[in-house]
C-alpha positions as CSV (number, residue, x, y, z in Angstrom):
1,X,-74.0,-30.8,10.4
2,X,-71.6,-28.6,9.5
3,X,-69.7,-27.2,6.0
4,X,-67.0,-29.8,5.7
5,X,-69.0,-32.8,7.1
6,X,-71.2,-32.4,4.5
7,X,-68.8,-31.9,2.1
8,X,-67.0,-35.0,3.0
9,X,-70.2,-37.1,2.6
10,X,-71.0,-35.8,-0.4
11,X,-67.8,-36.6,-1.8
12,X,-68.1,-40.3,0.1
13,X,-71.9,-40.4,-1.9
14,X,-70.2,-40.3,-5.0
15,X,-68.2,-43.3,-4.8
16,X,-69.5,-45.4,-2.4
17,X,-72.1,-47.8,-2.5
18,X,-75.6,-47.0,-0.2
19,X,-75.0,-49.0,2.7
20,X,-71.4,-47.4,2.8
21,X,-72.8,-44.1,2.7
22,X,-75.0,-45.1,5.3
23,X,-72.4,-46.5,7.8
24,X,-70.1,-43.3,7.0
25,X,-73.1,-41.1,8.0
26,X,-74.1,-43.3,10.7
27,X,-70.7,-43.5,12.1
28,X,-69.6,-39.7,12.0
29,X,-72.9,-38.2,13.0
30,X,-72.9,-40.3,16.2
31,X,-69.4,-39.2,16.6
32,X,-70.3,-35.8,16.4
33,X,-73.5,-35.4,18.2
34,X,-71.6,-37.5,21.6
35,X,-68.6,-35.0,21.3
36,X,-71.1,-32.2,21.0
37,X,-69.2,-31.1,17.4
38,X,-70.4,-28.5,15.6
39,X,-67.5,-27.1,13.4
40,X,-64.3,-29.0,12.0
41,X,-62.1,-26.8,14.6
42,X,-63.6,-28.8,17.4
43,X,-62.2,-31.8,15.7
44,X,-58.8,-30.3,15.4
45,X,-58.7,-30.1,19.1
46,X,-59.6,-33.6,19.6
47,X,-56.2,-35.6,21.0
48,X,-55.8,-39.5,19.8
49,X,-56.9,-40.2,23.3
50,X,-60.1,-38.3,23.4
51,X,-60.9,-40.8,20.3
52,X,-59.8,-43.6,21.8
53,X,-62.1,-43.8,25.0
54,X,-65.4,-42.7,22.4
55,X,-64.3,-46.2,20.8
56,X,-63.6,-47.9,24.1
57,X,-66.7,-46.4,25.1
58,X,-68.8,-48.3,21.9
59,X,-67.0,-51.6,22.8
60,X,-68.0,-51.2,26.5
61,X,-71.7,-49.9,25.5
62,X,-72.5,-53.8,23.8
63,X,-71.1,-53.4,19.9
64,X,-68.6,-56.1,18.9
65,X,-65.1,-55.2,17.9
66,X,-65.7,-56.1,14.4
67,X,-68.4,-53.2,14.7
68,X,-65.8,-51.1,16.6
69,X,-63.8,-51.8,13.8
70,X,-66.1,-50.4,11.4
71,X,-66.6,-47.0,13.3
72,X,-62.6,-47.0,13.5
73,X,-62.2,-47.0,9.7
74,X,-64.7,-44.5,8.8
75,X,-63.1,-42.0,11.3
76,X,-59.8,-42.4,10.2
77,X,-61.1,-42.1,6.6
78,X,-62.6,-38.8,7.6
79,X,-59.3,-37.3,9.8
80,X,-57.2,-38.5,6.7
81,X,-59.8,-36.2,4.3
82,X,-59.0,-33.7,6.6
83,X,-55.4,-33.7,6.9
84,X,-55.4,-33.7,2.6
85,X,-58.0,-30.6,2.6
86,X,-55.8,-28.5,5.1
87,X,-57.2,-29.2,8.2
88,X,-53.9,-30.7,10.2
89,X,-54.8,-33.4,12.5
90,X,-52.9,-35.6,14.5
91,X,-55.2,-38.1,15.4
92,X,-54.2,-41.5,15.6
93,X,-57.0,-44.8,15.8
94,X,-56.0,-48.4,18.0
95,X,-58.1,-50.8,16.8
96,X,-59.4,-53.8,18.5
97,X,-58.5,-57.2,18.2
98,X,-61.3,-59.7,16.6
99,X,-61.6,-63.1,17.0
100,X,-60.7,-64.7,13.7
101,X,-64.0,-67.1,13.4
102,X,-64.4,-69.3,10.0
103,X,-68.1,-67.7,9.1
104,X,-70.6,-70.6,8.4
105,X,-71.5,-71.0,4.7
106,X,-74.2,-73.4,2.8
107,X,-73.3,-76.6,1.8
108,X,-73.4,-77.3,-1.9
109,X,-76.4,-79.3,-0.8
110,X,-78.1,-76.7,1.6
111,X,-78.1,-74.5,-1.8
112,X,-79.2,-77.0,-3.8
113,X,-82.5,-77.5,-1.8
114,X,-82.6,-73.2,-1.7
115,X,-83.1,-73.5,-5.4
116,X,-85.1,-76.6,-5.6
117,X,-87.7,-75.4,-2.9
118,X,-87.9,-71.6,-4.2
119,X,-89.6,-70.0,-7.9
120,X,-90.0,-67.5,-10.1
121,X,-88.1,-64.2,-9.2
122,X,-86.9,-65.7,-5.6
123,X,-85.4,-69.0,-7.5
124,X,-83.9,-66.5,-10.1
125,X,-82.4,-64.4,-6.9
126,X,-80.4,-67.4,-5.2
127,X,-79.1,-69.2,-8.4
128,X,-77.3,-66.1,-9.7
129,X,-76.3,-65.0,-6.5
130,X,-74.7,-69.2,-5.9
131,X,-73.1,-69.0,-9.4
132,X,-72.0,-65.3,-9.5
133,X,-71.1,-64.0,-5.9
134,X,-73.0,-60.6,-6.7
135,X,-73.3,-58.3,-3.4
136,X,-77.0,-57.2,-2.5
137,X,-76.2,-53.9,-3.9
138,X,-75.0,-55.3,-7.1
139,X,-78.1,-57.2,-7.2
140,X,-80.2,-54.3,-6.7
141,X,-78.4,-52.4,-9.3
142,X,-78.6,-55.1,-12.2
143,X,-80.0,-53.3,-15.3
144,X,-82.0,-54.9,-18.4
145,X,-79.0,-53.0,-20.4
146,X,-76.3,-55.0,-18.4
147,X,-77.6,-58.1,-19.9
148,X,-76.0,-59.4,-22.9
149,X,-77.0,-62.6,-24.1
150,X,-75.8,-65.1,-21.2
151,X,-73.2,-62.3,-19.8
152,X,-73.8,-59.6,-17.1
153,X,-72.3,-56.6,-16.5
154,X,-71.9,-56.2,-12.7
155,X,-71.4,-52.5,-11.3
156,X,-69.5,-53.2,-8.2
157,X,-67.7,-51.3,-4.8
158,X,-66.0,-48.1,-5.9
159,X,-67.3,-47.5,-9.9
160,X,-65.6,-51.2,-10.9
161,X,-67.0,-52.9,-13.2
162,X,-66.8,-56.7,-13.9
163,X,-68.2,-59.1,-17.1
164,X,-69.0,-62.3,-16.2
165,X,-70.3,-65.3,-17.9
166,X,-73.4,-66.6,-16.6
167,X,-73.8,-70.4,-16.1
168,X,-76.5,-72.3,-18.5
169,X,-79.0,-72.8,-15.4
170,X,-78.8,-69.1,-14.6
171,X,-78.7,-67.9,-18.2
172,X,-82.0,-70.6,-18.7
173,X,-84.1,-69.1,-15.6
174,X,-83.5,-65.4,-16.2
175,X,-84.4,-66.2,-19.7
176,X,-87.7,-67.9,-18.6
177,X,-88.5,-64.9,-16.2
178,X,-87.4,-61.9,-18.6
179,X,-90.2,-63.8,-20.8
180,X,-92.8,-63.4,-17.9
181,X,-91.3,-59.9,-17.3
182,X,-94.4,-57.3,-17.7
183,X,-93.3,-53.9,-15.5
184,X,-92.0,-50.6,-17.5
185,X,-89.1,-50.6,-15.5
186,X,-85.3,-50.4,-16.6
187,X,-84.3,-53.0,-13.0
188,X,-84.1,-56.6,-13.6
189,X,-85.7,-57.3,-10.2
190,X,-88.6,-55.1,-8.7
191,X,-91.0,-55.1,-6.5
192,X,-94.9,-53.7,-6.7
193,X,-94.9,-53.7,-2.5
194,X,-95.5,-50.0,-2.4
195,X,-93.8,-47.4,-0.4
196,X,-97.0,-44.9,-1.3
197,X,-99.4,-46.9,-1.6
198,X,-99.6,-47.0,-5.3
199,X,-98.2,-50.6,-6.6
200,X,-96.0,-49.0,-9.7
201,X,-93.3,-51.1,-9.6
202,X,-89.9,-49.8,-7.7
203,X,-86.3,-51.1,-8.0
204,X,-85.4,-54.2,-5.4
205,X,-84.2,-53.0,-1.7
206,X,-81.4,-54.8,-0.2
207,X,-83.3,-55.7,2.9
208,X,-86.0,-57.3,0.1
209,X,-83.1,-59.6,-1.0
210,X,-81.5,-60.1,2.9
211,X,-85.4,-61.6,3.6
212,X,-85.5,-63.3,0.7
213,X,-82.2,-65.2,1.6
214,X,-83.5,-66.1,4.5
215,X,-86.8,-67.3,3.6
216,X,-84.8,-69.8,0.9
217,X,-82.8,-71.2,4.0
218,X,-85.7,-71.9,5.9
219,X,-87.4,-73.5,2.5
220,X,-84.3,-75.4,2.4
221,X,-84.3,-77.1,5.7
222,X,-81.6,-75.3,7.6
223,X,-82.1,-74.9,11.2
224,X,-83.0,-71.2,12.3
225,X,-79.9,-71.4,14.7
226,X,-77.5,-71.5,11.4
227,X,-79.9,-69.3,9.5
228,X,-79.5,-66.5,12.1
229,X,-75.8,-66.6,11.7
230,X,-76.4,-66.3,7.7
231,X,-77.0,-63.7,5.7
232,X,-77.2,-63.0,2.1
233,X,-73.3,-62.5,2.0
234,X,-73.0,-65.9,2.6
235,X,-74.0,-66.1,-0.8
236,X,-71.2,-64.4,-1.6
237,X,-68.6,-66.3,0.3
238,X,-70.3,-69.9,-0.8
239,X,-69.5,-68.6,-4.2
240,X,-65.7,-68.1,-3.0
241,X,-65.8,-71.6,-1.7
242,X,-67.2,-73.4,-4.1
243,X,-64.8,-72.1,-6.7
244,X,-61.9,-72.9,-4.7
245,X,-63.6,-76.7,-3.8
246,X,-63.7,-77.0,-7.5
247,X,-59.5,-76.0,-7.7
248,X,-59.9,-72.9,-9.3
249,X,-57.2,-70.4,-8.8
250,X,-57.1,-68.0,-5.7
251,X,-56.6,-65.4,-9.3
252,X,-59.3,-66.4,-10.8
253,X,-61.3,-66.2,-7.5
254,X,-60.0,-62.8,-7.0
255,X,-61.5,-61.6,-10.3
256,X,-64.9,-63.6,-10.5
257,X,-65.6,-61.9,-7.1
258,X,-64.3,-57.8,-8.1
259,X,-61.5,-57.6,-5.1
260,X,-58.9,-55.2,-5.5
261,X,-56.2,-57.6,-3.4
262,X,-56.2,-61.8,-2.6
263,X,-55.4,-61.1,0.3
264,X,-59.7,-60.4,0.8
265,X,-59.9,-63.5,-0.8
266,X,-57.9,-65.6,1.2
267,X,-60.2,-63.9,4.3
268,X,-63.4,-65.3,2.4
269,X,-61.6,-68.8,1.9
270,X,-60.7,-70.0,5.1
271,X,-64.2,-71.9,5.3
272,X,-63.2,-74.0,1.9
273,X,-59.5,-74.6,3.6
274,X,-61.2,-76.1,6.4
275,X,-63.1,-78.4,4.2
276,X,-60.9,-79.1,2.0
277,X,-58.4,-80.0,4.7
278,X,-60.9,-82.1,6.2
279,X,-61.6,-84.2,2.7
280,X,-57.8,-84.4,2.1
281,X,-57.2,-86.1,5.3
282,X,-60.1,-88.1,5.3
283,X,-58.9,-89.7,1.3
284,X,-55.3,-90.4,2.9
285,X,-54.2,-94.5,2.7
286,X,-54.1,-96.4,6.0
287,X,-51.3,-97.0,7.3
């Protein structure tokens, strides 16, 4: 890897959250190694078209566009650091057209069973991620300093931070299991599974809580075919839809959930317009 790559990550690791570091490594490593790049003035020589076919090349090797997409962002992110650090570039990035699906999302009642069928630190997991929208990584991140009484400090995308209120049925089960709580570490959730084969107890991964998701669906009675197309994002975006289902504010969404613009928002809400299209229609007087 050479000098300015590793800059660039470094800079990326500073303000980005682990799985973003990870695609942005991911992403521009592969680029390199297939273009045989070992200094930034082998870049500089690269034409828009040269970048195009690697992309077209992705697409036609089996990744989706979405995941096309992806690639597409983290190189222009890197050819724009480049540009701004004296390295002129003009490399330009087509991206690929995606087909705008509505993602599924639990039901209120799908959720409701996740939480009734599941215990302890896994019942804990899925209520706060239903009633607060956390990502993974903010889960992962949650510190027993964050905690204040029912409110939680969530450390989100990009240094933000966020204070949110906890509902009395999350606030009452992290209670009950910060009572039960006996590891000397500062994480609220942890796992003794050991990487080293020694049990001390080790902050939560995101593929723990990504498993654990799952495993509630299944508990819950959702089919593995909708489970497969479900992750623990959907979380997230049930929390989105619920709100909105419930008429709050595309605002208010917009804060509870840490995005910068509504128009991300209005991407996580087209489930709940479907629905709430469908119920509108459905309560309309005959004719």
């Amino acid at each position: 890897m050479f000098s300015e790559l590793e800059k660039y990550l470094k800079q990326v690791e500073s303000d980005k959250s682990p799985h973003t570091l990870r695609s942005y490594n991911n992403t521009l490593i592969r680029f390199c190694s297939d273009f045989d790049i070992s200094s930034v003035s082998q870049i500089i020589k690269l034409t828009s078209a040269d970048v195009q076919d690697y992309l077209y090349s992705l697409k036609n090797g089996g990744l989706n566009p979405s995941s096309v997409n992806s690639h597409a962002r983290n190189l222009v992110a890197f050819f724009s650091w480049l540009k701004d650090n004296g390295y002129e570039n003009d490399l330009h990035v087509k991206r690929f057209k995606q087909d705008k699906t509505i993602k599924d999302v639990p039901t209120p009642d799908e959720v409701k069973n996740m939480i009734a069928n599941t215990s302890g630190k896994q019942k804990l997991l899925i209520t706060l991620m239903a009633f607060t929208g956390m990502r993974r990584e903010e889960i992962t991140n949650i510190k027993l300093s964050d905690i204040s009484g029912c409110f939680i400090t969530i450390h989100g995308k990009g240094r933000k931070e966020r204070r949110l209120a906890l509902h009395e049925d999350v606030c009452k089960l992290l209670n009950e299991y910060l009572a039960k709580r006996n590891a000397d570490i500062e994480y609220l959730f942890y796992s003794r599974k050991s990487f080293g084969g020694n049990g001390e107890p080790h902050r939560l991964t995101a593929e723990a809580i990504r498993y654990s998701v799952k495993s509630a669906m299944l508990k819950a009675g959702i089919i593995p075919e909708r489970v497969a197309k479900m992750s623990a994002h959907s979380m997230r975006r049930f929390f989105a839809v619920y709100l909105a289902r419930n008429n709050a504010s595309i605002t208010k969404i917009q804060l509870l959930m840490g995005h910068e613009s509504a128009v991300t928002t209005a991407i996580y809400l087209k489930s709940a317009g479907a629905e709430i299209a469908e119920e509108e229609i459905k309560a309309l007087p005959s004719l």
